[in-house]
C-alpha positions as CSV (number, residue, x, y, z in Angstrom):
1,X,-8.4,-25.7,-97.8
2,X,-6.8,-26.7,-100.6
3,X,-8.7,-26.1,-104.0
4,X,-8.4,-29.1,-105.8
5,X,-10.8,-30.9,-104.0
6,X,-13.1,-28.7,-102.6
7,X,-16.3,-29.7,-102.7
8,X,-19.4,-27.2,-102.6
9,X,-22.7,-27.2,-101.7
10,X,-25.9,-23.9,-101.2
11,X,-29.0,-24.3,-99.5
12,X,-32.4,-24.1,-101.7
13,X,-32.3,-20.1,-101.9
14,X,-29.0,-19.9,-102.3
15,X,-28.8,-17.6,-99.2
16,X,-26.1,-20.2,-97.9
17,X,-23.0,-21.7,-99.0
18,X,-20.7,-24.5,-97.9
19,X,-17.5,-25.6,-99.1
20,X,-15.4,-28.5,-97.6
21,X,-12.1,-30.7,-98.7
22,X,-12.6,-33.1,-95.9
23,X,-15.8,-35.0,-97.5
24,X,-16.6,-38.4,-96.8
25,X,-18.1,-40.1,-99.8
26,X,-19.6,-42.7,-97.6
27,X,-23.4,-41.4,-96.8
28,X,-25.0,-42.4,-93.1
29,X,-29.1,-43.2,-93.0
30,X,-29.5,-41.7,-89.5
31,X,-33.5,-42.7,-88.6
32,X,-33.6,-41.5,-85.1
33,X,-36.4,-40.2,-84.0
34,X,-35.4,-36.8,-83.9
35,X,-33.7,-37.3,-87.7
36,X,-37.4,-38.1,-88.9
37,X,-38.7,-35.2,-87.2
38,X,-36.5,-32.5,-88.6
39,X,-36.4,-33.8,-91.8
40,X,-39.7,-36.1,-92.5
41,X,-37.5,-39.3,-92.9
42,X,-33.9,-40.7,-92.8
43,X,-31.1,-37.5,-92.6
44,X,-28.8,-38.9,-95.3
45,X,-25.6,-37.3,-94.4
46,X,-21.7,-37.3,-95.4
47,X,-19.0,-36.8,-92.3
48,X,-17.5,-33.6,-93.2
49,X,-15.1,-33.2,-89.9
50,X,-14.4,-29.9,-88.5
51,X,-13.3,-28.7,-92.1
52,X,-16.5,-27.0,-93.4
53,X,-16.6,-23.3,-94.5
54,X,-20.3,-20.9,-94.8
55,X,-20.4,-17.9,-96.5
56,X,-23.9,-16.2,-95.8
57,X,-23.3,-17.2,-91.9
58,X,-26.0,-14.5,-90.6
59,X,-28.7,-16.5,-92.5
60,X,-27.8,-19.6,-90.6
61,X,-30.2,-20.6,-87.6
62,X,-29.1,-22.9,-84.7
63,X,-30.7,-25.5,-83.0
64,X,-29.6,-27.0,-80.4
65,X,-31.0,-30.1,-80.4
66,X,-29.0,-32.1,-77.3
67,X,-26.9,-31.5,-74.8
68,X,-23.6,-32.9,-77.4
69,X,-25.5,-31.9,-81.1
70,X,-26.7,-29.0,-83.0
71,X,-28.9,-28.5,-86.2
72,X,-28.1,-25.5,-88.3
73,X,-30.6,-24.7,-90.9
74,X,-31.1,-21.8,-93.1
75,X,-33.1,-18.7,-91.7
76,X,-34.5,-17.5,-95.3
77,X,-35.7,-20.9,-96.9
78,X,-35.6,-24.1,-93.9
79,X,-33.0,-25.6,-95.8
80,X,-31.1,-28.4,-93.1
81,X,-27.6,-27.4,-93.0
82,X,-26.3,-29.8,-90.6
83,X,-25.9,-31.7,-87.8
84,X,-23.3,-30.7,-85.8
85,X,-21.3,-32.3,-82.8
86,X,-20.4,-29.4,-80.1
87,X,-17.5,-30.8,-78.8
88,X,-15.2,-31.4,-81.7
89,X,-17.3,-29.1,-84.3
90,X,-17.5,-32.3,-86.2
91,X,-20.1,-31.9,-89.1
92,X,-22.8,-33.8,-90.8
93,X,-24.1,-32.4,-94.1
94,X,-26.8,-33.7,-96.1
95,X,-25.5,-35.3,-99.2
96,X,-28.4,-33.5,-101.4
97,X,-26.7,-30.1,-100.6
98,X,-23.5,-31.0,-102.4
99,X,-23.5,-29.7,-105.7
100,X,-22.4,-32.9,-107.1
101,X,-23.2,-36.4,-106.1
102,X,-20.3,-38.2,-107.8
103,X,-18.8,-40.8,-105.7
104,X,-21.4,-41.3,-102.7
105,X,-22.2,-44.4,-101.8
106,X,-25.1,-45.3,-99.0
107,X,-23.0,-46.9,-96.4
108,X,-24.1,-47.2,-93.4
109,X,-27.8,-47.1,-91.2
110,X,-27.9,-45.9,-87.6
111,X,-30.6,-46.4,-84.9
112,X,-32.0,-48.9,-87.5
113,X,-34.0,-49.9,-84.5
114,X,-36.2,-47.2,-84.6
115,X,-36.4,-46.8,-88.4
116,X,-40.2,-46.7,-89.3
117,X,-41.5,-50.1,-91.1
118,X,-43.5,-47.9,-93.6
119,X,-40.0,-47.6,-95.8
120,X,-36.9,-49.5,-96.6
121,X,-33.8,-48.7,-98.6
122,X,-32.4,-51.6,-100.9
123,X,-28.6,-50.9,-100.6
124,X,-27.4,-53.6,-98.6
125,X,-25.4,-51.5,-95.9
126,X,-23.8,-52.1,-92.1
127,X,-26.6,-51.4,-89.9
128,X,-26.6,-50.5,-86.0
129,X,-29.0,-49.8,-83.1
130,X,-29.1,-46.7,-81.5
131,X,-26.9,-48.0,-78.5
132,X,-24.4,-50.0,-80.7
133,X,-23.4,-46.2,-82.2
134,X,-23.8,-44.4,-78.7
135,X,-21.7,-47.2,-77.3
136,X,-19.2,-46.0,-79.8
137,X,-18.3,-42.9,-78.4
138,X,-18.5,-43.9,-74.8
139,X,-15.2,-43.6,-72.4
């Protein structure tokens, strides 16, 4: 990783940390069901690729949450880590682990269709259903 634009993050104890260079400023509203239930609402998340490094890796828990994604989380505190895809290691951090928020900007909403009507963000943002992304990644 280069050090010039490594950006670093910890979990609420501190027992974790996370540094990346391949950030993605733009933040994803996932409200899946399974989002909401990890997390109590929308998982608001920057695409970090496969270019993430942990130090404090034996305090990290795994959850594997589908047969293509897994949740880490810290061990210690409960802290969400990410969201993981398994067959490219691609990551998904929450933006409020990053040390500094500089630069994010709410971008995008996925499975809008099941987002609860009990909340709405303002940002105006591109929005799809939960088979408009899935159709994304199929063959």
């Amino acid at each position: 990783m280069s050090t010039s634009n490594i950006v670093k993050g910890t979990c609420l104890c501190g027992a974790v940390s996370l540094s990346t260079s391949s950030l993605n400023h733009h933040i994803a509203a996932c409200h899946c069901n399974m989002c909401r239930k990890w997390g109590g609402g929308a998982l608001l998340a920057v695409e970090c690729g496969s270019d993430v490094s942990f130090s404090g890796e034996e305090n990290i828990g795994i959850y594997q949450s589908s047969d293509w994604a897994e949740r880490g989380f810290c061990s210690k505190c409960g802290t969400h880590l990410f969201y993981r895809l398994k067959e490219n290691h691609q990551y998904y951090i929450p933006a409020g682990l990053f040390d500094s928020s500089e630069g994010f900007v709410l971008e995008h909403q996925v499975f809008i269709d099941e987002k609860p009507e009990y909340y709405t963000f303002a940002n105006e943002t591109k929005n799809l259903t939960g088979a408009e992304l899935l159709a994304q990644f199929a063959d």
